[in-house]
mmCIF file of the C-alpha atoms, coordinates in Angstrom:
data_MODEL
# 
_entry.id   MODEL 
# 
loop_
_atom_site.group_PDB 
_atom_site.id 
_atom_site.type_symbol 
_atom_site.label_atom_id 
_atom_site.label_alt_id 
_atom_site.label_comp_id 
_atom_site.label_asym_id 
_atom_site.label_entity_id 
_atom_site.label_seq_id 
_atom_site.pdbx_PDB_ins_code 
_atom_site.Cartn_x 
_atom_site.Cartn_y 
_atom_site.Cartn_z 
_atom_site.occupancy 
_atom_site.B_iso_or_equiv 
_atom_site.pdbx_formal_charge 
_atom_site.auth_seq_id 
_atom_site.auth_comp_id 
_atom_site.auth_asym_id 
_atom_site.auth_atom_id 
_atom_site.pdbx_PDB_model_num 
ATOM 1   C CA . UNK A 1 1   ? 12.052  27.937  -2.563  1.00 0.00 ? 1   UNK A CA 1 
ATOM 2   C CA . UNK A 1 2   ? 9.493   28.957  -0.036  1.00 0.00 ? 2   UNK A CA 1 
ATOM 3   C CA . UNK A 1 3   ? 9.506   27.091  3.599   1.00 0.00 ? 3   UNK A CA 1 
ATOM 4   C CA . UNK A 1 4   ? 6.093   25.665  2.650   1.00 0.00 ? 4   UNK A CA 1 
ATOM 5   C CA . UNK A 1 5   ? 7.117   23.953  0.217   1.00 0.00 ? 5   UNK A CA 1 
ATOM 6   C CA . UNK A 1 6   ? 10.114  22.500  1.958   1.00 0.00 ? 6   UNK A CA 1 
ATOM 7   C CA . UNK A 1 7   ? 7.618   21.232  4.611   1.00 0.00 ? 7   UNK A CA 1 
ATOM 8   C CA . UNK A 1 8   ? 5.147   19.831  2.621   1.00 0.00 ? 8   UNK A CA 1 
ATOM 9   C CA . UNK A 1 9   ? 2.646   16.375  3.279   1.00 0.00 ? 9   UNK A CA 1 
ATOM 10  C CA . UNK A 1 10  ? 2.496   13.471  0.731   1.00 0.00 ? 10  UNK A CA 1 
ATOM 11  C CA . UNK A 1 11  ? -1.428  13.743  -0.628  1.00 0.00 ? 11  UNK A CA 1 
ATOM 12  C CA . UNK A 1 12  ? -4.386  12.791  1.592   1.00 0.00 ? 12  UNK A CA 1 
ATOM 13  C CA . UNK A 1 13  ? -6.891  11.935  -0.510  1.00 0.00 ? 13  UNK A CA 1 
ATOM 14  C CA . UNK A 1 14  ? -8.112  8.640   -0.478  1.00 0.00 ? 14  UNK A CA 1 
ATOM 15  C CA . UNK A 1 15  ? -11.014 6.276   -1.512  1.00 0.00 ? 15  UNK A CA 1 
ATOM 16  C CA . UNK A 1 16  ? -14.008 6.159   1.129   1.00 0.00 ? 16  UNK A CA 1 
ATOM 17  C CA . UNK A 1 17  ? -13.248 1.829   0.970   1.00 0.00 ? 17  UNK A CA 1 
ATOM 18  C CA . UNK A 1 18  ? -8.906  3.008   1.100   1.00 0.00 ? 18  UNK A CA 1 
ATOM 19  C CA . UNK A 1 19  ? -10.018 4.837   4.149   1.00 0.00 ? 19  UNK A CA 1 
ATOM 20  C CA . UNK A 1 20  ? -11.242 1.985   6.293   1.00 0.00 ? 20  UNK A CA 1 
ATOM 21  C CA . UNK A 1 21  ? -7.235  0.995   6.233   1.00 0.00 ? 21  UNK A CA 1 
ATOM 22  C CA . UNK A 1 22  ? -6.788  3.936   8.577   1.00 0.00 ? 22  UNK A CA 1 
ATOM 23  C CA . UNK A 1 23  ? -7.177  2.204   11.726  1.00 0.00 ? 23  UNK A CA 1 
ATOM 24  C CA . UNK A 1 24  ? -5.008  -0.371  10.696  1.00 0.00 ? 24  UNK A CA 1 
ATOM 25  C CA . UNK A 1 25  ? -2.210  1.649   9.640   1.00 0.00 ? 25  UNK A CA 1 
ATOM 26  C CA . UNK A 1 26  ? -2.403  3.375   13.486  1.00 0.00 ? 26  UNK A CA 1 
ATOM 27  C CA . UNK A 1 27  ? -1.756  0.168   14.970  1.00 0.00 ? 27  UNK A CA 1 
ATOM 28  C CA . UNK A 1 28  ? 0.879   -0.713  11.937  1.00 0.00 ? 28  UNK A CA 1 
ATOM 29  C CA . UNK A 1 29  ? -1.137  -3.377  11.150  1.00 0.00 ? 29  UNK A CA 1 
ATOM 30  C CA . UNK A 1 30  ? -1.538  -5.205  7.541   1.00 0.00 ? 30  UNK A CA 1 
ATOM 31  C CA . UNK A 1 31  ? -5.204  -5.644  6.827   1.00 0.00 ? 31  UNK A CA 1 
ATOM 32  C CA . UNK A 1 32  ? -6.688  -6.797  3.370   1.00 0.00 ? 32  UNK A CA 1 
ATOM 33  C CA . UNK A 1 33  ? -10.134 -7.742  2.752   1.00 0.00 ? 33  UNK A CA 1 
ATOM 34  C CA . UNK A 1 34  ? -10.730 -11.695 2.508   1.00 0.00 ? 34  UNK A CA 1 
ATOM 35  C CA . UNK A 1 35  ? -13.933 -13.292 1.460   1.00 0.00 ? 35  UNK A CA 1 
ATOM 36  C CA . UNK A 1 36  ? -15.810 -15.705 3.107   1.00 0.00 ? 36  UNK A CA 1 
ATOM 37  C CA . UNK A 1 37  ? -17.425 -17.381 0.392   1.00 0.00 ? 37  UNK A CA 1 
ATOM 38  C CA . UNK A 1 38  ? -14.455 -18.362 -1.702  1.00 0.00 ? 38  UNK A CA 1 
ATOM 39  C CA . UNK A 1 39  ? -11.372 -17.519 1.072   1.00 0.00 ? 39  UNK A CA 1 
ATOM 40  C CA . UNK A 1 40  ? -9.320  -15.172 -1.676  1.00 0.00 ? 40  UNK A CA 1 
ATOM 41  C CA . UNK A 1 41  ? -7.788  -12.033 -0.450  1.00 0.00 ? 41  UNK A CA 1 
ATOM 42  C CA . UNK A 1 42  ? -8.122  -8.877  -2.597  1.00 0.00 ? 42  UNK A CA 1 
ATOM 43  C CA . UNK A 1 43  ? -6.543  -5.716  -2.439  1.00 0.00 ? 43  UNK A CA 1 
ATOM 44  C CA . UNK A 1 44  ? -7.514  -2.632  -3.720  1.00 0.00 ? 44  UNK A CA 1 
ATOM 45  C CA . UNK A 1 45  ? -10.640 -2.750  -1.473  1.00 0.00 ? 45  UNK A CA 1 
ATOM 46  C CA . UNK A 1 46  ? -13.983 -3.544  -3.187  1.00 0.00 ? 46  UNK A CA 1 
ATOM 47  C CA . UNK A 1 47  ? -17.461 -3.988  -2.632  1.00 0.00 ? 47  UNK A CA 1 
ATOM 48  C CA . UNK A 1 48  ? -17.766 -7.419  -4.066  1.00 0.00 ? 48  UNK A CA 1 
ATOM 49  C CA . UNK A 1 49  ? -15.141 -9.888  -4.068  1.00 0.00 ? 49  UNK A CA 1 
ATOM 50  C CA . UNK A 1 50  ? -13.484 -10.213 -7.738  1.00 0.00 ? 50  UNK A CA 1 
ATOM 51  C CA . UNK A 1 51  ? -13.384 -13.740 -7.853  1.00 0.00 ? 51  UNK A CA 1 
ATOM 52  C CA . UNK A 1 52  ? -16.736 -15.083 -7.006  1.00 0.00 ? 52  UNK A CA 1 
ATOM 53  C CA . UNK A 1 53  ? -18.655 -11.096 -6.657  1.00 0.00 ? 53  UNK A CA 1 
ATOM 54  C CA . UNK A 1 54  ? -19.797 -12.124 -3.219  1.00 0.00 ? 54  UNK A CA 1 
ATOM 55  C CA . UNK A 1 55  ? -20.341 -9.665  -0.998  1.00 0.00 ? 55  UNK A CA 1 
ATOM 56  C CA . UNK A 1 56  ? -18.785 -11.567 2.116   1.00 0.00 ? 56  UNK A CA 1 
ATOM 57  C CA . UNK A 1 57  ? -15.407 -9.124  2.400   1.00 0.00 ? 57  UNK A CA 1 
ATOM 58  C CA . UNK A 1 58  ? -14.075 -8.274  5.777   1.00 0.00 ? 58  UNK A CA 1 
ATOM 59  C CA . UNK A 1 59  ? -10.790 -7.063  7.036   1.00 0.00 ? 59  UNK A CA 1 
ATOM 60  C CA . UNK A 1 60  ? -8.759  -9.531  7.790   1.00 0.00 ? 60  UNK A CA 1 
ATOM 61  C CA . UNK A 1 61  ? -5.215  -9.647  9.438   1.00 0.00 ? 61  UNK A CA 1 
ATOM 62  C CA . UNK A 1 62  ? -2.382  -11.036 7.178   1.00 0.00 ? 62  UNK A CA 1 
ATOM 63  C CA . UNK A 1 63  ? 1.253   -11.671 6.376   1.00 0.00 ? 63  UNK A CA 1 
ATOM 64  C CA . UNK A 1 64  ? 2.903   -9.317  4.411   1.00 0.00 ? 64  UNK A CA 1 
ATOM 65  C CA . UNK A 1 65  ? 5.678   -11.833 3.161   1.00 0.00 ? 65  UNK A CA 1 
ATOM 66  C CA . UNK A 1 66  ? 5.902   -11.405 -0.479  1.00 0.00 ? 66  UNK A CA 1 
ATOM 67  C CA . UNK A 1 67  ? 8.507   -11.347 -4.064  1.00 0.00 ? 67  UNK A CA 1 
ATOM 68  C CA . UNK A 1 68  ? 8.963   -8.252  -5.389  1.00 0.00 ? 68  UNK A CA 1 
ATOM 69  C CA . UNK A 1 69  ? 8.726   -8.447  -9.183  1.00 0.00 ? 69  UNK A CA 1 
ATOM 70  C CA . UNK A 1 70  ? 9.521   -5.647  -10.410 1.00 0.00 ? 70  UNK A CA 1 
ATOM 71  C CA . UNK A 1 71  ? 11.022  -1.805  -9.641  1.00 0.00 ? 71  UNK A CA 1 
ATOM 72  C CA . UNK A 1 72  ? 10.889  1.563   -10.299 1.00 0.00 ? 72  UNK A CA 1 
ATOM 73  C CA . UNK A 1 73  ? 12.580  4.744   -9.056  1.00 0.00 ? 73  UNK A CA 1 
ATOM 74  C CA . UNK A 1 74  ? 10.227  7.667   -9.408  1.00 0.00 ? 74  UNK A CA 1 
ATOM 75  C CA . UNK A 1 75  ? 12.615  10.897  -11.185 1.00 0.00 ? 75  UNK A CA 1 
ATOM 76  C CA . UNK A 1 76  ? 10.082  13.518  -11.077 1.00 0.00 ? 76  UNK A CA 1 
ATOM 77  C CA . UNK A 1 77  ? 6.958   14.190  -9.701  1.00 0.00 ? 77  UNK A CA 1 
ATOM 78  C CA . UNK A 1 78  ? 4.591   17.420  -9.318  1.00 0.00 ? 78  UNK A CA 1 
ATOM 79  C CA . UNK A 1 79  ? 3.674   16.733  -5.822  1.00 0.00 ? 79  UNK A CA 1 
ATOM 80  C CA . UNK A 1 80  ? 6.033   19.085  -3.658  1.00 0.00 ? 80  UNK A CA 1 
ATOM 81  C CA . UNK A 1 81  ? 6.204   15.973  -1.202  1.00 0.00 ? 81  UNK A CA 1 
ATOM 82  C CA . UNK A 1 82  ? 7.342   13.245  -3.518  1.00 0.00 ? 82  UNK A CA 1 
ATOM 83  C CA . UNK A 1 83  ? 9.698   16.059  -5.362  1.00 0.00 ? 83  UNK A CA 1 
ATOM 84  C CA . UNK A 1 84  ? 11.735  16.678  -1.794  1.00 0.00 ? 84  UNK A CA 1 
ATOM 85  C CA . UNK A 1 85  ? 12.224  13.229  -1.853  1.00 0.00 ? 85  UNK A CA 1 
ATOM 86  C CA . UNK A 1 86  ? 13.246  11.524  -5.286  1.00 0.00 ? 86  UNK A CA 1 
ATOM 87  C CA . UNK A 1 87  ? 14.523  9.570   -6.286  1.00 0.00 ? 87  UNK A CA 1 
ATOM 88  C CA . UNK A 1 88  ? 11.374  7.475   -5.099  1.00 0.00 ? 88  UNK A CA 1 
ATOM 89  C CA . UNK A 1 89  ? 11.660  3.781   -5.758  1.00 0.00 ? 89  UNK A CA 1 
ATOM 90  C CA . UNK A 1 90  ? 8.400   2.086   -5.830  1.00 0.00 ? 90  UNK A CA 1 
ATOM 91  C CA . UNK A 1 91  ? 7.754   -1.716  -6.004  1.00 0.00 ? 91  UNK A CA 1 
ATOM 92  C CA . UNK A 1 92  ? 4.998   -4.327  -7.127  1.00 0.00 ? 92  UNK A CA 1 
ATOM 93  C CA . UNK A 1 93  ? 5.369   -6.995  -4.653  1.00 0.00 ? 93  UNK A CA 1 
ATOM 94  C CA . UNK A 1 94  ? 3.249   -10.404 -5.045  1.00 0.00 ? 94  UNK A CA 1 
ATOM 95  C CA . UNK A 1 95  ? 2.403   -11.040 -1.580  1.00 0.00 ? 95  UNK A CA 1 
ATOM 96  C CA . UNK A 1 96  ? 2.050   -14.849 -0.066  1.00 0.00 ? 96  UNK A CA 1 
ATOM 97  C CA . UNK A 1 97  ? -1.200  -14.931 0.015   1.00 0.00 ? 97  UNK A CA 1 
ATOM 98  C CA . UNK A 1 98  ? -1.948  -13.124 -3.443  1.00 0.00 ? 98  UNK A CA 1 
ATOM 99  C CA . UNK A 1 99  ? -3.018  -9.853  -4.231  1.00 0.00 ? 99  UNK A CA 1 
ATOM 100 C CA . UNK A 1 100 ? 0.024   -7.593  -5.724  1.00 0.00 ? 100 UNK A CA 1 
ATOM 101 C CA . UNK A 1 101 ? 0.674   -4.269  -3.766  1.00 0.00 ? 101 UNK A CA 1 
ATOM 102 C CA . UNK A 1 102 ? 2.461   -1.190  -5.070  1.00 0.00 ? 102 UNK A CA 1 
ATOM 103 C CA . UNK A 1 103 ? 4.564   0.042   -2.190  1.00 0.00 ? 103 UNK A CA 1 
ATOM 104 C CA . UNK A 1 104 ? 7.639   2.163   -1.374  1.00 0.00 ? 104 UNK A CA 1 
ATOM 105 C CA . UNK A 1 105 ? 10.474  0.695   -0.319  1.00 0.00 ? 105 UNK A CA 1 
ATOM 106 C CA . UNK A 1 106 ? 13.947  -0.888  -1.812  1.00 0.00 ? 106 UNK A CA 1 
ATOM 107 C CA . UNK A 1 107 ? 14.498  -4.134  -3.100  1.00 0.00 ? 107 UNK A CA 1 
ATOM 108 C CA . UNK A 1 108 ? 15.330  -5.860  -6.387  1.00 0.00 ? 108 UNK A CA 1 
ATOM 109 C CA . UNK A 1 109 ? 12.758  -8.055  -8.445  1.00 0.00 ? 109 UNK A CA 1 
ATOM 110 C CA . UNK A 1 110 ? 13.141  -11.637 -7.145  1.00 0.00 ? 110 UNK A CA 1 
ATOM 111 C CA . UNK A 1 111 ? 13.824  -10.036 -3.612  1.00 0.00 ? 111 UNK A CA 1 
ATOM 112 C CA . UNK A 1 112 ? 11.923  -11.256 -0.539  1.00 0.00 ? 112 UNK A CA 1 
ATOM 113 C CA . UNK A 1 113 ? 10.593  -8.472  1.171   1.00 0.00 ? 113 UNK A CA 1 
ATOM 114 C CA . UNK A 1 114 ? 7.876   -7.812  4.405   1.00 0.00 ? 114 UNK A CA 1 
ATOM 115 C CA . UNK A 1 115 ? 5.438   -5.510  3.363   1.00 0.00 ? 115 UNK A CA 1 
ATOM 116 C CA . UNK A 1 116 ? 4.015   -3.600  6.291   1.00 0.00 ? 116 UNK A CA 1 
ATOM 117 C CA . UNK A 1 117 ? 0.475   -1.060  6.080   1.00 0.00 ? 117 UNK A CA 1 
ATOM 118 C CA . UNK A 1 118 ? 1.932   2.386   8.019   1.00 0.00 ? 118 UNK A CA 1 
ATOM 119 C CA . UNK A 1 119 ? 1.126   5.814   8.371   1.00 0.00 ? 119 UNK A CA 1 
ATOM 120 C CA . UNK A 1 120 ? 2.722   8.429   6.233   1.00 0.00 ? 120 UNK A CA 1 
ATOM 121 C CA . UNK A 1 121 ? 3.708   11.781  7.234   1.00 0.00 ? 121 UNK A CA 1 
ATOM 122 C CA . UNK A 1 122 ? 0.049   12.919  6.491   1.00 0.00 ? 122 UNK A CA 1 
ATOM 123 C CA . UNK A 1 123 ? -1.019  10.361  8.945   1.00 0.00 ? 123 UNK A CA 1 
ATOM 124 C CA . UNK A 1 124 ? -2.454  8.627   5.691   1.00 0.00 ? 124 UNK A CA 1 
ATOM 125 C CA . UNK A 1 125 ? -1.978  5.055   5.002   1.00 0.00 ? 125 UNK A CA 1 
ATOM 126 C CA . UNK A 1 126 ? 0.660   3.576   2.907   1.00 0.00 ? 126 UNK A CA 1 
ATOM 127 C CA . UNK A 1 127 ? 2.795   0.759   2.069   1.00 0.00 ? 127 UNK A CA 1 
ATOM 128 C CA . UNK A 1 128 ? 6.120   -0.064  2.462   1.00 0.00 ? 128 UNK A CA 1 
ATOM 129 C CA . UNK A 1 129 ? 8.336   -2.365  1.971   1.00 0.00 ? 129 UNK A CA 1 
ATOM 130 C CA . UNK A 1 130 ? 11.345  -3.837  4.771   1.00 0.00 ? 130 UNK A CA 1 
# 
């Protein structure tokens, strides 16, 4: 195993709308768009709002209080990052306000969890789950 490999990044590609979360992420902030025409949140970020295709979306601060419903732990992966660190448990959680995020993190379906928008070790944003 080379030492490259052993010091690897999680991937940094994003969308150019997933990229406006950067910012965000700095200040470990959780930011999802919210339109102003019918007040839903949405998440992944869009150009139109996909419940009323307005486009009045804007970046809005928000709780991250959610229920996870369900679980999986990642066994294998061909990204040298995720590899180094399996098993990777990954989570759908319904947040509070509505839109369901996949995020990394522990917790049980049913299980309460804060979901917060970070930087990973690529300085790329991510969820996770506390």
């Amino acid at each position: 195993m080379s030492d490259s490999f052993s010091q690897s990044l999680p991937p940094r590609k994003r969308t150019v709308l997933g990229e406006q979360l950067q910012p965000f992420a700095e200040k470990g902030e959780l930011h999802l768009q919210h339109c102003g025409a019918c007040q839903q949140w949405s998440y992944p970020p869009r150009e139109l709002c996909g419940h009323c295709l307005a486009d009045a979306l804007s970046w809005q601060l928000c709780s991250g209080e959610g229920q996870v419903l369900s679980r999986i732990d990642l066994h294998n992966s061909f990204e040298a990052y995720f590899s180094e660190q399996l098993p990777w448990s990954l989570l759908s959680v319904k947040l509070d306000i509505g839109p369901v995020l996949y995020v990394h993190g522990e917790g049980q379906s049913g299980q309460r969890v804060n979901v917060k928008l970070q930087l990973d070790a690529a300085s790329a944003p991510v969820f996770r789950a506390e």
